[in-house]
C-alpha positions as CSV (number, residue, x, y, z in Angstrom):
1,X,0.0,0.0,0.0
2,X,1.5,3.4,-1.1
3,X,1.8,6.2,2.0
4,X,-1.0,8.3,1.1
5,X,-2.7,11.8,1.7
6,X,1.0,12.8,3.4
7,X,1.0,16.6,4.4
8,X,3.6,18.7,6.3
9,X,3.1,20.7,9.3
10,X,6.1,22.9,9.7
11,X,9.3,20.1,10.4
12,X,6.8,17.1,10.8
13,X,5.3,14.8,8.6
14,X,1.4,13.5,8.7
15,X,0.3,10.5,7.1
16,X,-2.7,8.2,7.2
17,X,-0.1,5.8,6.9
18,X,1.7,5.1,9.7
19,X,4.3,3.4,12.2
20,X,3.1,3.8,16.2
21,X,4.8,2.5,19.3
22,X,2.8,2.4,22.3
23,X,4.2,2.4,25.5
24,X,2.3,1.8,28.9
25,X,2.3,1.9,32.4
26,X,1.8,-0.7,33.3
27,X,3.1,-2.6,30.3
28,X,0.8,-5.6,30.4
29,X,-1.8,-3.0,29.2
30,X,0.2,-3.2,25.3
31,X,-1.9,-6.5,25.0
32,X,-5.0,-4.4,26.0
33,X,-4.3,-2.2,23.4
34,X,-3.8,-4.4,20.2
35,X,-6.8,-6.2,21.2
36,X,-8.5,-3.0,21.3
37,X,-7.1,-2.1,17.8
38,X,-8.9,-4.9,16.3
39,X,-12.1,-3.9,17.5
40,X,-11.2,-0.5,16.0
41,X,-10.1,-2.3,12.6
42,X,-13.2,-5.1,13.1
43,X,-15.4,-1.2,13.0
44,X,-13.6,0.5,10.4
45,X,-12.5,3.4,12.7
46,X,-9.0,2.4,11.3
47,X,-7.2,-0.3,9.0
48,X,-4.8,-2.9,10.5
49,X,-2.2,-3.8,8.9
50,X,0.2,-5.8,11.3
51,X,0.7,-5.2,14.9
52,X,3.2,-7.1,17.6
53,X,3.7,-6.9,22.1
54,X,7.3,-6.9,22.0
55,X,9.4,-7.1,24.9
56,X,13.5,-5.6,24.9
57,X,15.6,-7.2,27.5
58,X,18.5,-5.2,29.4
59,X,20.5,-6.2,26.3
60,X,19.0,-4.5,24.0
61,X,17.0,-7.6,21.8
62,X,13.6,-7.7,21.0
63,X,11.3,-10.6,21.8
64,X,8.1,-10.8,19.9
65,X,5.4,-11.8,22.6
66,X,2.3,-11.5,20.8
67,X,1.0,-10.4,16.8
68,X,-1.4,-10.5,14.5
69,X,-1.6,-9.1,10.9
70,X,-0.7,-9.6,7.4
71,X,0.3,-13.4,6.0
72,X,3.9,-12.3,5.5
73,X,4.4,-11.0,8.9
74,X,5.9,-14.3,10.9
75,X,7.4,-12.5,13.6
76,X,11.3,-10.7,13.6
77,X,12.0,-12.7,10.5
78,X,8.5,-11.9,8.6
79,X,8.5,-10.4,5.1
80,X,6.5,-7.5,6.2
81,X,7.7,-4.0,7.0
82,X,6.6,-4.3,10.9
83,X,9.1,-7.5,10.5
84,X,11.5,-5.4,9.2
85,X,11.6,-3.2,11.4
86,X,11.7,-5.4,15.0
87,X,14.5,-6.7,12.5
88,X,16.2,-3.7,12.6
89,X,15.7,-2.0,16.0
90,X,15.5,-5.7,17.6
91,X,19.2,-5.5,19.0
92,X,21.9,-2.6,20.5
93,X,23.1,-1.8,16.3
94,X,20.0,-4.1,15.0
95,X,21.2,-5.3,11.4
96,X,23.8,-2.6,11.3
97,X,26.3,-5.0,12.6
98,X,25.2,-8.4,11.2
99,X,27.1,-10.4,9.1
100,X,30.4,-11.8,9.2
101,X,32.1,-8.5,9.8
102,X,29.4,-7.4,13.4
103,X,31.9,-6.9,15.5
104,X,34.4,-4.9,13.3
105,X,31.3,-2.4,11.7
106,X,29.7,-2.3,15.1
107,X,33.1,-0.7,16.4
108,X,32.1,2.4,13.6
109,X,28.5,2.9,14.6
110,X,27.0,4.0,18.1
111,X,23.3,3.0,17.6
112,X,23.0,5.4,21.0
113,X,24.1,8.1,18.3
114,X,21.8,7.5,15.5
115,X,18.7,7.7,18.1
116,X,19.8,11.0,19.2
117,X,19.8,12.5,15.7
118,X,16.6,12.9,14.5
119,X,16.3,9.0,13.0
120,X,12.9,7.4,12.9
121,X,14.2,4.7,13.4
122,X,16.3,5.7,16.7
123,X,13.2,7.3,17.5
124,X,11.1,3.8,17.4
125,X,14.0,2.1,19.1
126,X,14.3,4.4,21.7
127,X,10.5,4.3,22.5
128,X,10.9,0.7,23.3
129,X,12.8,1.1,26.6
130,X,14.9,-2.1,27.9
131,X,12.7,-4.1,30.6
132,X,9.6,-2.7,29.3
133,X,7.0,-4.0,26.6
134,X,5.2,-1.8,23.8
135,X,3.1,-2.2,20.9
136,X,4.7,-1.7,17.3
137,X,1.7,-1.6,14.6
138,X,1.4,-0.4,11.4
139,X,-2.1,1.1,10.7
140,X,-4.0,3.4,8.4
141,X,-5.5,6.2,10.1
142,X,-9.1,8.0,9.4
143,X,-7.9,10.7,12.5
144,X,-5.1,10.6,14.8
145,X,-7.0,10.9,18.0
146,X,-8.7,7.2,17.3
147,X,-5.9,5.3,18.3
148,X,-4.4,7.9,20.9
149,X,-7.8,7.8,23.0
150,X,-7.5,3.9,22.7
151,X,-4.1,4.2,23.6
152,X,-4.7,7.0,26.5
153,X,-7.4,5.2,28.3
154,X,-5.0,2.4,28.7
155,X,-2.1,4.5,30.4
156,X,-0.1,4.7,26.9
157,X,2.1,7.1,25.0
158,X,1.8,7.2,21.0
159,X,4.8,7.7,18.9
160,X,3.5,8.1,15.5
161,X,6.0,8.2,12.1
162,X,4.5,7.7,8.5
163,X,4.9,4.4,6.8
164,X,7.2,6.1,3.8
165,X,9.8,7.4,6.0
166,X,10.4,3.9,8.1
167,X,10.9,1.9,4.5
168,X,13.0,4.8,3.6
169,X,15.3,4.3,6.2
170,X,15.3,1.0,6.7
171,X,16.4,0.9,2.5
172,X,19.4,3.2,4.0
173,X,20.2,0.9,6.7
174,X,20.6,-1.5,4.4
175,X,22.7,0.2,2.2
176,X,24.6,1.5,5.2
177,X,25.5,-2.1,6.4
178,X,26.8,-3.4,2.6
179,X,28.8,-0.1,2.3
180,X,30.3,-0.9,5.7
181,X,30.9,-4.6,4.7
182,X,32.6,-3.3,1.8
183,X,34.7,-0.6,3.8
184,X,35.7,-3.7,6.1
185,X,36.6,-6.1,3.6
186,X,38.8,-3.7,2.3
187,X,40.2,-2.6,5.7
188,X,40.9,-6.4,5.9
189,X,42.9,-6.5,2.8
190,X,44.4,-3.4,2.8
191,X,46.0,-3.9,6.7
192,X,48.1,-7.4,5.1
193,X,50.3,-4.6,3.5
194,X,50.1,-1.9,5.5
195,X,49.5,-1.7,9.3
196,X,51.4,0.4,12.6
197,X,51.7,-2.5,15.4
198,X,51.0,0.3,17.9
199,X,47.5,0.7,16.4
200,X,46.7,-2.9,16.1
201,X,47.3,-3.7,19.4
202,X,45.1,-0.7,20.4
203,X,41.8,-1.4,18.4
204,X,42.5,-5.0,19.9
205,X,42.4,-3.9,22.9
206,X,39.1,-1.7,22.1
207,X,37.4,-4.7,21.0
208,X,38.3,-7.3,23.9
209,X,36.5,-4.8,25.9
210,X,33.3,-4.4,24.4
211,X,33.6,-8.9,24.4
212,X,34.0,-8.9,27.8
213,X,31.4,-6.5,28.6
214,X,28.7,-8.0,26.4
215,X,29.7,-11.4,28.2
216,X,29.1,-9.7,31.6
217,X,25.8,-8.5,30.2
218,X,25.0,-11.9,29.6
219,X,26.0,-13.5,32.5
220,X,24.1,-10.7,35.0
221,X,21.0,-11.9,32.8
222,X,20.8,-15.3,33.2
């Protein structure tokens, strides 16, 4: 479906195609909420497209606890874009660092970074805080307020980006990782010829620390 009737109001964007992340207090009250945006969608007040509870732990992954939508969307791994994106934001650098090359790309990008400056994606990823579970949905709107009086009356928050601009970045993350795969293999090739032993040690170093920290992370959370 194409991102349609999109306007601009000053710096932001309005579509009746969107992205949302609900967040609650208390959190059990996400499942509330995409049960009550069925019954919105089972009315017509509003078209459901694919919605998901997901859960972040304290190291940054994304566990899909409940969904419903669209065939294609199976979960992280689904073909849809709501899969796509849990794909993305499911993890510290999300598919930023996969591959064979994670650990030397993730030493180039600060994921904290890229939520701080202006990214809807950041800005999805930060709404889903670690130890806390939120609804991700993707939804065609009639009016704004229908889903953020659903949400209210359930003790939620509603961060709203359109539809367009989430595939749009998630096509640059994409490109972003190959470029950096391409960057790395060349790194790789170029440091058989030329390399300062000073400054191998050092990035060594760097990246024995972030090991051992992620394997403290994982031992304080079993």
């Amino acid at each position: 479906m194409s991102d349609i009737t999109t306007t601009t109001k000053g710096d932001e964007r309005t579509s009746a195609y969107n992205v949302i992340s609900a967040s609650f207090d208390p959190d059990t009250n996400a499942y509330a909420a995409m049960t009550a945006l069925k019954e919105l969608d089972s009315q017509g007040r509003l078209g459901l497209e694919a919605a998901a509870v997901v859960f972040r732990d304290a190291d940054g992954n994304l566990d899909v606890k409940d969904q419903v939508g669209a065939n294609e969307f199976e979960g992280a791994a689904g073909g849809g874009l709501l899969g796509l994106l849990i794909g993305v934001i499911g993890g510290p650098l999300g598919v930023l660092i996969g591959g064979t090359y994670g650990l030397l790309v993730g030493s180039l990008l600060d994921f904290d970074e890229i939520e701080e400056s202006g990214s809807v994606l950041g800005q999805i990823s930060a709404s889903v805080a670690p130890g806390h579970t939120a609804l991700l949905a993707q939804v065609t709107e009639q009016s704004p307020e229908v889903v953020d009086s659903a949400v209210a009356q359930l003790g939620g928050t509603v961060l709203r980006r359109p539809v367009a601009d989430v595939e749009a970045e998630i096509a640059a993350a994409e490109q972003a990782q190959r470029d950096a795969k391409h960057e790395a293999t060349k790194e790789l090739v170029r440091s058989h010829k030329e390399h300062n032993k000073e400054q191998v040690q050092a990035t060594l170093a760097q990246l024995k620390g972030k090991l051992k920290h992620r394997d403290k992370a994982a031992s304080a959370g079993s």
